[in-house]
N, C-alpha and C positions, 0 to 999 in steps of 0.2 A: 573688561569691567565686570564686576560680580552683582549680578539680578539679585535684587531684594524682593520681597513682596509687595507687591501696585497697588497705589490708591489711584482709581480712576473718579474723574470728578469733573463736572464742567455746569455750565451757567446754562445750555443747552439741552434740549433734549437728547437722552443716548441709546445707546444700544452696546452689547458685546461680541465680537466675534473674534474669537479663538484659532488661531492658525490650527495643521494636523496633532502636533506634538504637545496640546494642552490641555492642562486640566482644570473643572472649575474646582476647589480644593476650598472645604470650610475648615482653619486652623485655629484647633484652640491655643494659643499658644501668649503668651504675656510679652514679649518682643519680638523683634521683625528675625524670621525665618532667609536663612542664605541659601537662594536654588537656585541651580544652573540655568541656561537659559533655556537649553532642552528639556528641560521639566517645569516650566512657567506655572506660578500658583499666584492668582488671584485672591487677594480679599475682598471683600463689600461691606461696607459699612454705611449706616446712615450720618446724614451732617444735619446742624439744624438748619443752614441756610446754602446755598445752592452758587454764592458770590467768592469761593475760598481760590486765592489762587495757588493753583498746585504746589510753585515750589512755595510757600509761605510755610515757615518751621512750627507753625504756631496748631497745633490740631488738638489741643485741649477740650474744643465743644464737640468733637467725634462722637459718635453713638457707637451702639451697636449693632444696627440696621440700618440697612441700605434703602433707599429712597429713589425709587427708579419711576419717573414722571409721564413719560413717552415714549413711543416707541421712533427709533431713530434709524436712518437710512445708514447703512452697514458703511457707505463711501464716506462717510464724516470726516474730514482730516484731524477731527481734535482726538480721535483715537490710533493718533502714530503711534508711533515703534519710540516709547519715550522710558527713560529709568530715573526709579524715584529711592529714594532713602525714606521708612516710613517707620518713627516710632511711636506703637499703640498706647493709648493712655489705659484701656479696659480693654479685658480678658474677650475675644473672641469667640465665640461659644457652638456661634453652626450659623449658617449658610439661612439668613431671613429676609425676605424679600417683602417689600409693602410696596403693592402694585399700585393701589391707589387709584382707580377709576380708571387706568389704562395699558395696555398690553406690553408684558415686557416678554423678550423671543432672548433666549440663550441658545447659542448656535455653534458646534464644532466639529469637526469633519470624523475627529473621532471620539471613544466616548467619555463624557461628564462625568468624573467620579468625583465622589463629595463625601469626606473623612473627619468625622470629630476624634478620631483618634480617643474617646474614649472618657475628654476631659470639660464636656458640655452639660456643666453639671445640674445648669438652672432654665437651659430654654426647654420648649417644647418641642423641638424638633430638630435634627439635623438638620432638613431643610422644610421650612415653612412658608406660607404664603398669606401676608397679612395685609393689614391695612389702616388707612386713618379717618377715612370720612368713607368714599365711593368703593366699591366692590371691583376688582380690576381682574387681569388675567395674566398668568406666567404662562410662556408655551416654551418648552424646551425641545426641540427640533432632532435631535439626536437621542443616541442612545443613552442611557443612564445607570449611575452606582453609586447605590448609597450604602457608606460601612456606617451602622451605628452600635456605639459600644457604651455609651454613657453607663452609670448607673445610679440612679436618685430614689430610694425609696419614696421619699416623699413627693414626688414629683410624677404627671403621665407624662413619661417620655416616648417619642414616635420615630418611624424614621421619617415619615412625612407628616406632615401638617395643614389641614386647611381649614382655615374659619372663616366666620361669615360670610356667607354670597362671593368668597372670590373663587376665580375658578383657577385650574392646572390643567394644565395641556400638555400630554405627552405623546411626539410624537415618533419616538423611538422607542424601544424596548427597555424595560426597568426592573434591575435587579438592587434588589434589598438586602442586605444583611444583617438581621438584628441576635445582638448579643443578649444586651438588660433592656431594652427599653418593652413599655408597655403595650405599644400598638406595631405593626408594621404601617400601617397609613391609615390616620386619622382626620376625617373628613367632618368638620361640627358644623352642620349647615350650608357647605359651600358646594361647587361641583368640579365634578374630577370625567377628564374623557380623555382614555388610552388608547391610542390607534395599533398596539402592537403588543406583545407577551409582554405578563409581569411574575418575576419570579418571588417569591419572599420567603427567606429561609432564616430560619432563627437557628444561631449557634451561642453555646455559650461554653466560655474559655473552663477547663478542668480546674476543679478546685474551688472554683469561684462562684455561689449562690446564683441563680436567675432569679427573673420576677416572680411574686408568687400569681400571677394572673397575665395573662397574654389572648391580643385579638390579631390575627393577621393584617383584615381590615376592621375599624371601628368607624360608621358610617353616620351618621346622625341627622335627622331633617327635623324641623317644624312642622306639626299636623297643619295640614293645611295650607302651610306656605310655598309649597313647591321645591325646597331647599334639600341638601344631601341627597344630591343624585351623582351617580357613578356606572361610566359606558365605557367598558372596556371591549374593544372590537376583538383582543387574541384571545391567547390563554391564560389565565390567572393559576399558578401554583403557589400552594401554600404548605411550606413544611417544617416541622423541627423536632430533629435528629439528633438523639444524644448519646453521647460513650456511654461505657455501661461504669467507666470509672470515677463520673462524673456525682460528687453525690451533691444533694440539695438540687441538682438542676433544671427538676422535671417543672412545669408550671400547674400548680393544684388546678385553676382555671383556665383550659386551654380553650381558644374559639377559633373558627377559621375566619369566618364573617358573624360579625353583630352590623343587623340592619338595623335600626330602631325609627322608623316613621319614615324613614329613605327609600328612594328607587335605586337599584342595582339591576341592569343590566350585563350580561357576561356572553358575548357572540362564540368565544371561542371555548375551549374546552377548562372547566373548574375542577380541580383537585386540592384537595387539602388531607395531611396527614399527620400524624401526632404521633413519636416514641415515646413515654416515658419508663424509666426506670424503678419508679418506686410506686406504690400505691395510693390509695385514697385523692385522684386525681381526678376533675369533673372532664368532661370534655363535651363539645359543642360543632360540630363542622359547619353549620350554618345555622345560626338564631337571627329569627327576623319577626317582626311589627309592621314593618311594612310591605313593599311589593319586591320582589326578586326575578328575574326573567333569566335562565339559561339556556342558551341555543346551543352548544356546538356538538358537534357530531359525539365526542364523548362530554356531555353535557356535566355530571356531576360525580366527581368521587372520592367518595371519604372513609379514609382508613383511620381507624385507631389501633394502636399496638403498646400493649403495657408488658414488661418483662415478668413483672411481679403480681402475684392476686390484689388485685383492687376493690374496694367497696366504695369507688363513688359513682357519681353517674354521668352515663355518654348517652349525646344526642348529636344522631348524625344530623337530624333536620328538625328542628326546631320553631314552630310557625305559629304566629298567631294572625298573621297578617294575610297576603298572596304569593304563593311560590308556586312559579309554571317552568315546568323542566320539560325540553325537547330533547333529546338522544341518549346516550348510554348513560348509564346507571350503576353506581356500584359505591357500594354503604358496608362497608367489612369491618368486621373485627377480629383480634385475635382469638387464640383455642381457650384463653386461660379465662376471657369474658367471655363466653360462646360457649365454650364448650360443656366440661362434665359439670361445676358448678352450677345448679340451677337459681342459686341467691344472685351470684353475678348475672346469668344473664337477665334474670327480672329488671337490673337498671342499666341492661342496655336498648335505648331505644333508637330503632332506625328512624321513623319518623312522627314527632308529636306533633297533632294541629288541633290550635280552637280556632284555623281561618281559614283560607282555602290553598291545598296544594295539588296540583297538575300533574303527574307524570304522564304524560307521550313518549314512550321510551322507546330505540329503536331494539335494544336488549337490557335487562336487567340483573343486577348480583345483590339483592339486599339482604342480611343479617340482623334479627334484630326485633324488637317488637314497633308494630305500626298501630297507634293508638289516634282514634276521634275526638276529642273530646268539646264536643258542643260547635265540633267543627269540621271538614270533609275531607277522605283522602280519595283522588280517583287516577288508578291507576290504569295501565295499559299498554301491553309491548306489543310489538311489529312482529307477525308472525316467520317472519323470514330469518328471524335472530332468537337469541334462549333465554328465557330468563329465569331465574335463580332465585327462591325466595325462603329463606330459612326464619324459621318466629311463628308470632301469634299475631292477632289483631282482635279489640275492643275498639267498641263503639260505648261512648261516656255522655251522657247528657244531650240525648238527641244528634249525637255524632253521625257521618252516615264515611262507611268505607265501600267504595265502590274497585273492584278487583275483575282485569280481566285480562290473563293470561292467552296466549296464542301461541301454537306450535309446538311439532312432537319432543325439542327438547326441553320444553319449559319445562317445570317443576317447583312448587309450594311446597318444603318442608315441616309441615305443622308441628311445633315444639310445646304445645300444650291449648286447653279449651281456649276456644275461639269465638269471637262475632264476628259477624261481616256482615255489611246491608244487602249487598245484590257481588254475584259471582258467576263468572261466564269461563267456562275452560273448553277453549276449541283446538283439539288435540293433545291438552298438556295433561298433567301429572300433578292430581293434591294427595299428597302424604298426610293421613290423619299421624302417623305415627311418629312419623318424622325422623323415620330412621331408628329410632330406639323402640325394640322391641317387647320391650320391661312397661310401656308408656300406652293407656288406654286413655283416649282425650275424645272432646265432644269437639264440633264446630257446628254453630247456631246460626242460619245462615236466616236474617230478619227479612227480606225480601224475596226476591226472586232467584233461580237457579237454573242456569244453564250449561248441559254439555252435549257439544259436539265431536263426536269420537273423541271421549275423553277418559281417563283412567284415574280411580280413587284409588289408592291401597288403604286399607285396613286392617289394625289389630286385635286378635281377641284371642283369649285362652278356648277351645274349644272342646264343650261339654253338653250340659243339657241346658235350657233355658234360661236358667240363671248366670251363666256364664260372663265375664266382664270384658265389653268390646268397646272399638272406636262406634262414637253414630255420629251420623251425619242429619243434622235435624233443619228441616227446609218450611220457616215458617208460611210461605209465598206460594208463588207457584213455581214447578218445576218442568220443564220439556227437555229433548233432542236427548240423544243414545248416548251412555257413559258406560265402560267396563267398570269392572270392579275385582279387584283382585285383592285376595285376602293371605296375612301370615300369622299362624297360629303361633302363640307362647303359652309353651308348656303343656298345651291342653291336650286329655288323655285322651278325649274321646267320649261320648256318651248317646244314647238315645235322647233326642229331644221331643218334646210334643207342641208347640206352637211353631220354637225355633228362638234362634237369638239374634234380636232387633236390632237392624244395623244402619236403616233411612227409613225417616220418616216423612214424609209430605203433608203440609197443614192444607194447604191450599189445592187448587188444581193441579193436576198431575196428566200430563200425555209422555212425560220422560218414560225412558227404559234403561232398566237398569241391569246388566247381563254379567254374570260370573265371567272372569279371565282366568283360567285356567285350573287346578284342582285346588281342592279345599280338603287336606287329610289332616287325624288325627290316630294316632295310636294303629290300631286298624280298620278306621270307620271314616268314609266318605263322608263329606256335607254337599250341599245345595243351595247357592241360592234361589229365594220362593218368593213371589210375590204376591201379598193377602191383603187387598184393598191399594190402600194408598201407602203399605208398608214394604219393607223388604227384610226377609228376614234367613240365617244360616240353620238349614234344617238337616239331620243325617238320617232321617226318616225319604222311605222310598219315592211314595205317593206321594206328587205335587199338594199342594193345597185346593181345595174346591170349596167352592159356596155350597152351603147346608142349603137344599131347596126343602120349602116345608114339605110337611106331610101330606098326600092326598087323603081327603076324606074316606074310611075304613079301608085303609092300609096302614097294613102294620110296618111299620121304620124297620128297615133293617140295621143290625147292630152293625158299629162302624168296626172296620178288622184292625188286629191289632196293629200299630207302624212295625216297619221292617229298617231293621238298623240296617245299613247298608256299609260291607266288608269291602276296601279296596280290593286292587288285585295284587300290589306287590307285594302282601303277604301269601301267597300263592308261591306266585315267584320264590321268596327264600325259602317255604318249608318244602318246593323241590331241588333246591339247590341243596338243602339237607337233606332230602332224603340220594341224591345222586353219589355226596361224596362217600357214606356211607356203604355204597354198594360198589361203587367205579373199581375199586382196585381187589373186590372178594374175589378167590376161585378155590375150587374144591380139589381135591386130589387129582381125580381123573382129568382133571381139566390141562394137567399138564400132563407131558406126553408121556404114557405107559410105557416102566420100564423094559427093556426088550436086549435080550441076551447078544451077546455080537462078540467072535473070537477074531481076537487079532492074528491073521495069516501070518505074520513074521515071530511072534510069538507063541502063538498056540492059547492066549491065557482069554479069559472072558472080560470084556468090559460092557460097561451098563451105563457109562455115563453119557447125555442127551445135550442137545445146544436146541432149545424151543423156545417158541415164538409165538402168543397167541392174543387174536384180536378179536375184539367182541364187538357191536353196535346194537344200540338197541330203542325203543321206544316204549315211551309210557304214556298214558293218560290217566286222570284222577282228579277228585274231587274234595275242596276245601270242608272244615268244621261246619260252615254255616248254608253249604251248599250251592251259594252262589256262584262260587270262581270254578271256573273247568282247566284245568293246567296241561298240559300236555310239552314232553320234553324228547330228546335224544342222546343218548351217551357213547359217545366212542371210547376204548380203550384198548393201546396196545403194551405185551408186558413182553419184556426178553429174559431168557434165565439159562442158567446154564449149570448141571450136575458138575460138581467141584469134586467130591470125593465118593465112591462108594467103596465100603467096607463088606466083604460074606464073614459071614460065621460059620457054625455048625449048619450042617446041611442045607437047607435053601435062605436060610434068614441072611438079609441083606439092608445094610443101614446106605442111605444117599445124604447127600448135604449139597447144598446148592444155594445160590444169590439167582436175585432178579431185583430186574427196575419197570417203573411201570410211568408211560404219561396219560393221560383222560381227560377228555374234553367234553362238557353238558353245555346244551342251550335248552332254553323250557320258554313256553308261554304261556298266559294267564289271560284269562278274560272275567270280566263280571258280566253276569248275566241281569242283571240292575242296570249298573251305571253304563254298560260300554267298553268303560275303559278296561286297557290293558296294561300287562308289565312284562320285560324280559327278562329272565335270570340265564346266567353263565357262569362255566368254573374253567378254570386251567390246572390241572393238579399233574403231582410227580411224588412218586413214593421210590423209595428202596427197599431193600427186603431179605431175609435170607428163610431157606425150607431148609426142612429136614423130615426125610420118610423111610419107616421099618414095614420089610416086607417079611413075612414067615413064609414064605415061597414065591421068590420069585420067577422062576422059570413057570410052574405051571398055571403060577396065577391063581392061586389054592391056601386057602386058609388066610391068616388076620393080616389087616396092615392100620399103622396108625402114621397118620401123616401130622405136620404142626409146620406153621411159618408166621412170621412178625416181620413187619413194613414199618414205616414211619413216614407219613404224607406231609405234602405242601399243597395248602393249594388258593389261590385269587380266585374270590366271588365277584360277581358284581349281580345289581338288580337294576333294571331303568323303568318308570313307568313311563306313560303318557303322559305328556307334558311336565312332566317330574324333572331332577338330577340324576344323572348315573352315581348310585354307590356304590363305591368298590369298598371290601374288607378282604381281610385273613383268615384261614384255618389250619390250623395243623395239628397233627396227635398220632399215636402208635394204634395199630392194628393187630390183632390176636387171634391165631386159628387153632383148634385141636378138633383130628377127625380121626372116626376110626370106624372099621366093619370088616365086613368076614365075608371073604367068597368062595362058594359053595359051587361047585365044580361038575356038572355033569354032562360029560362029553363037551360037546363044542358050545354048549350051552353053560353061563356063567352069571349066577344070583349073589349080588352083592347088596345085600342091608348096609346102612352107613346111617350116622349120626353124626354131626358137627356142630359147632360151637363157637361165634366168632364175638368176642371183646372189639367194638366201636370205639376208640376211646377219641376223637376227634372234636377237638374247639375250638370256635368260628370266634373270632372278637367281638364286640357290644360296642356298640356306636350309634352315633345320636345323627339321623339322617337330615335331612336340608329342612325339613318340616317341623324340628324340632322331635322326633320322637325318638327314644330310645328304643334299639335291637337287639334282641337276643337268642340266637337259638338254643332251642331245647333238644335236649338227647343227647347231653355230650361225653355219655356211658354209659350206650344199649349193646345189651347181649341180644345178639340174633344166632337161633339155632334152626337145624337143618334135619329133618327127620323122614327119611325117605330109603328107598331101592333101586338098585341098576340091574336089568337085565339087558345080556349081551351075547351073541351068537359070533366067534371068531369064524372067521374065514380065510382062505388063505391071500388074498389081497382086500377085501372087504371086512370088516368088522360092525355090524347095525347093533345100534343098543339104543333102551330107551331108559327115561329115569322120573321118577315121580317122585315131589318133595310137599312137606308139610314145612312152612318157615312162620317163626312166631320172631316179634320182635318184643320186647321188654318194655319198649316205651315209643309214644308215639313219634312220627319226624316231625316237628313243631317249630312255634315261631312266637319269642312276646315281644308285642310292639307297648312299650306305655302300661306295662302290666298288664295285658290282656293277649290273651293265647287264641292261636289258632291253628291249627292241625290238618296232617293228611288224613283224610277217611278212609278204611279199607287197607291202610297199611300195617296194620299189628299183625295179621291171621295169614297167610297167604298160601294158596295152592300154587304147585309148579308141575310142569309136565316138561322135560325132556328128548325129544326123539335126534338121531342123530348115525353117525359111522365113521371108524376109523379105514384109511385109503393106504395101503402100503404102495408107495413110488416104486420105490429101490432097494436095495437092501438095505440102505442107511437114512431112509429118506423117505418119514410116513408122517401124511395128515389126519385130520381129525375135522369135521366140519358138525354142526349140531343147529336145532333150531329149541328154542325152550318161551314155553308161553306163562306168563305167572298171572293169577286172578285171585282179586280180592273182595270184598264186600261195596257197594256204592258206588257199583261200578269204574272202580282202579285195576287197570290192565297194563301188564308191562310187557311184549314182546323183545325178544332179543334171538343176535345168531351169533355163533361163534365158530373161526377158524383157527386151525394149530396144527402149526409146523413144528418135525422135530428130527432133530438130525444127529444121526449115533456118530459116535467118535471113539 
């Protein structure tokens, strides 16, 4: 026999109970539906009178609402295993129940799905819960699924419905599906208690328009009368996801919960989230009038995501009523409301209240602006978890926002001026800047201020007093230890004379407020200083002191002038420029003297050398402004090797040769002010080729002119204290022409010499972590060599000693932010010499020397050098 669709019906009170393989199925449909037995589909209708007997063919007075009177014992026999033939007179429309003053239980082993298939064009709900006189109860015992797909412009369609004082009982879990309809579950004065998840998820078919307004829940009470409340024991998920193919579909009015004079409770965890696709879309994650309660461990999270730039406006929290949130917290929006647009983010608000809103949060993610207005917001997370706060906050009309972060990952990203009534950061992080560097904002803190080991950052361009920074203004009073850590934009630097005001305190003050780590600009330290109940960025040396009056006939002494105070790692690079400069110079003699050598298989003279010579050396000096003391170390070893010599006429003899050279410099800097210091180092590697004429080489008598050209590489880097390591580049060709005459008597040898060396070496310019630009200066000094060798040969020793006068063209220098600063004592320099060449072997002589160079302001550079050379 072929199952039709059941009219169940009797004179008694009833009940339903569903074997495993059925469904309660609301069809809209205009004749009886033919389903297997394995797929049993129920309808319900109501009758006017309660006396019809079943098979009677006569069902003309049919409704179309079911009338369920009592609740009835499941064992009833009038609900056998019976088959009916049922033709409807009217259209079917969705699944409505009029309880009627007493409980009706739907019960099935598996779960209730309930399908208008699309075609419910005139009710309110897929399934509803109404009545005639008394307020009754539906409990649905199992799990539930409601497909709703209607679509009625003129109509609020729901997937649920409840009016008046009746109540829903769901004691299974409940998934919704809404395609068109207006609500997911609309509650107008009745009440609703979920013992288990509710999912509700709006989809809507490609092609085909959505609502232009949508509430997940729509909850509704009477002030006053106890009515529209809603206790959900699990989790409430609310979402709708849409293709991006999908056009018309987004909802201009999207909400997740509208309370409006109702209680809502939610034990378990609340989420609600919104895609739309196109713009000018409001969105709402929870608006309430009344009272809202969420406990669950992840208490509330509302995301909105719009693909497109939007201009309408989002509220995550919405209050004019009570909203008290226990545990996590998290209020996001996209980059394209958030981010670089600042029109957009002004209309997103994470949370607007004129009533009162709670968070106890165990951590928190909010995004967004948090506005008072004539009404409270008080927050506060668990310091064992992080919370997140990107926005602003105002207080409106006697508003009060009460704000208290906990623990070292918290963090407030201030995104523009601020109020807040009272503010407590114990270990976290308020960002005046809020990440944007470009951004100088106030926050006005109208009560009181608390930090315990806590950290501001702040922004200011840093200059002289005028300067434009974050302040932090504390109308109240202020206690416990805060760091404060400052980033400079763009600022070149300057002498200041009061300083640039960064906190101020109206009120009492026992707080402290202590610099986190350095404050540079250009080349000039700051400080922070504290002058009364202020706090202010000073580059002046001397703290601030209280002016104590005058004593009676003593004359005041005049105050001295501020001392701008020089970092040190400009130190550091004008000795990194002055090292690479000199690392790879050497003079004629410096390589191994040519020396006659006849090949015993041959008979013929060769002169060519395989040498090797290394230098180390130390320096100390002093910066332009006196302050920085530098002191460095240079290694360098160079290998070369005579390629070709040619003789002419009687002793004149030309060589040509290559070399490579590596060099290694470390320097240190200290300020005699501030403390601090900085490190510079180089790595460098040049190549090279020489070329040297001698007009006598055997006896070492009369002119020689020597000349060689290199071309260097080399990695700097600088680090200060507390600073970034900078590393950069250098590279450029090197130039030598040297020449002089030795005068010969006896074993005694007077060599006059002049040399000449083209610097041509460029460092790159780059803009260090502080924002400041670098530059070295001198990147084409001639340095010349003016001086005499005298030398006493011997037949295994050779002592000579050498004195130079070396001038350089231009200072080794350094501009940070357009302001210069220089090694002292380096242009002019005296050199002394002393030294001796070592014959080993016949093939196989050194050279060992010690050479001390002194300058003006106390700059002193010791070095030694050794050289091996080996005939071939």
């Amino acid at each position: 026999m072929i199952k039709r669709d059941c009219l169940i019906m009797t004179t008694a009170p009833i009940a339903f109970r569903l074997n495993s393989l059925a469904r309660l199925t609301a069809l809209a449909l205009g004749t009886a539906l033919f389903i297997p037995q394995a797929a049993l589909s129920i309808t319900i209708v109501q009758i006017d009178e309660l006396n019809y007997d079943l098979s009677s063919p006569d069902l003309s007075k049919w409704k179309d609402i079911v009338s369920l009177k009592e609740e009835e014992d499941v064992s009833n026999p009038l609900l056998g295993n019976k088959d009916y033939n049922v033709t409807l007179v009217d259209t079917i429309n969705n699944l409505s129940v009029a309880v009627n003053g007493n409980t009706v239980r739907l019960n099935s082993e598996n779960t209730l799905t309930i399908n208008d298939n699309g075609k419910a064009l005139n009710a309110p709900a897929t399934l509803a819960v109404t009545r005639w006189d008394a307020p009754g109860t539906l409990e649905i015992l199992n799990d539930l699924t409601i497909i709703s797909s209607r679509k009625n412009p003129d109509y609020n369609n729901s997937g649920i419905a409840i009016f008046e004082y009746n109540n829903l009982t769901l004691n299974g879990q409940l998934t919704l599906h809404n395609t068109f309809e207006s609500n997911g579950i609309s509650n107008q004065y009745g009440f609703m208690a979920a013992g288990r998840d509710i999912a509700i998820q709006r989809h809507v078919t490609p092609g085909v328009a959505g609502t232009t307004s949508f509430s997940g829940i729509d909850n509704r009470g009477k002030a006053g009368g106890g009515s529209g409340n809603i206790d959900i024991a699990g989790a409430l998920n609310i979402s709708s996801s849409l293709a991006a193919n999908i056009d018309n579909a987004h909802a201009d009015n999207f909400v997740g919960i509208s309370n409006k004079d109702g209680i809502i409770k939610i034990h378990g965890n609340y989420s609600v989230s919104s895609t739309n696709q196109r713009g000018n879309d409001n969105y709402c994650g929870l608006c309430n009038t009344g009272t809202i309660e969420l406990a669950g461990m992840h208490s509330a999270a509302s995301y909105w995501r719009n693909s497109n730039d939007t201009r309408g406006s989002v509220y995550h929290i919405y209050n004019t009523g009570k909203v008290n949130i226990n545990g996590a917290v998290v209020l996001e929006n996209n980059n394209q409301a958030a981010g670089n647009d600042a029109d957009n983010f002004d209309r997103v608000y994470a949370i607007y209240s004129s009533g009162e809103t709670i968070i106890n949060a165990s951590s928190l993610a909010i995004t967004g602006k948090m506005v008072a207005d004539g009404g409270t917001i008080d927050i506060a997370n668990h310091p064992a978890y992080s919370a997140s706060l990107t926005g602003i906050t105002d207080t409106l009309n006697g508003g009060v926002i009460n704000l208290r972060l906990s623990g070292a990952a918290s963090r407030w990203n201030m995104s523009g001026d601020s109020h807040i009534s009272n503010l407590s950061l114990n270990g976290a992080t308020l960002s005046l800047g809020g990440g944007q560097q470009q951004r100088f904002q106030t926050l006005t803190v109208e009560g009181n201020y608390r930090g315990d080991d806590a950290l501001i950052e702040m922004n200011t361009r840093l200059g002289d007093d005028g300067s434009p920074a974050d302040k932090l203004l504390i109308k109240g009073d202020a206690a416990g230890k805060t760091y404060v850590r400052i980033n400079n934009v763009n600022g070149a630097g300057a002498l200041t004379q009061n300083g640039i005001e960064l906190i101020r305190v109206e009120g009492v003050s026992s707080a402290e407020f202590k610099q986190q780590g350095r404050v540079t600009a250009g080349l000039y330290e700051y400080f922070l200083r504290q002058k009364e109940n202020s706090w202010y960025l000073t580059s002046q040396h001397q703290p601030f002191t209280q002016e104590a009056a005058p004593e009676p006939g003593v004359t005041p002494q005049p105050t001295p002038a501020p001392t701008r105070v020089y970092h040190p790692e400009s130190g550091s690079y004008i000795a990194n420029r002055a090292a690479m400069n000199s690392m790879f110079s050497l003079r004629y003699a410096d390589r191994a003297a040519q020396q006659r050598h006849i090949n015993p298989a041959t008979g013929e003279d060769s002169y060519s050398a395989l040498w090797l010579r290394q230098t180390r050396s130390h320096s100390k000096g002093r910066d332009g402004s006196g302050q920085l003391s530098t002191r460095g170390n240079t290694y360098t070893a160079q290998l070369g090797s005579d390629l070709l010599t040619l003789r002419g006429a009687g002793q004149h003899a030309l060589t040509l040769g290559a070399f490579a050279g590596y060099g290694n410099h470390k320097n240190s800097s200290r300020s005699a002010l501030s403390g601090y210091g900085a490190r510079g180092q180089i790595n460098g590697y040049s190549l090279g080729l020489y070329a040297g004429w001698t007009s006598d080489a055997d006896a070492r008598n009369g002119a020689y002119v020597d000349t060689w050209l290199q071309h260097g590489w080399f990695t700097d880097s600088v680090k200060g204290d507390d600073l970034d390591n900078e590393k950069y580049k250098a590279k450029g060709f090197l130039a030598s022409l040297e020449g002089g005459y030795h005068f010969n008597a006896g074993a005694v040898t007077l060599t006059p010499n002049a040399q000449l060396i083209y610097q041509g070496l460029r460092a790159d310019a780059f803009t260090n972590a502080q924002g400041s630009v670098i530059q070295q200066q001198g990147n084409a000094i001639l340095t010349s060599h003016l001086g005499a060798r005298l030398a006493v040969a011997g037949q295994y020793l050779s002592p000579y000693m050498q004195a130079d006068w070396i001038h350089n063209t231009e200072d080794f220098a350094v501009q940070m932010d357009g302001n210069k600063n220089w090694l002292q004592g380096g242009r002019d320099l005296a050199e002394m010499k002393v030294g001796g060449e070592i014959r080993l072997s016949r093939k196989l002589a050194g050279k060992l020397d010690i050479a001390r160079i002194l300058g003006t302001h106390g700059y002193r550079q010791t070095s030694g050098m050794f050289n091996l050379s080996y005939l071939f």
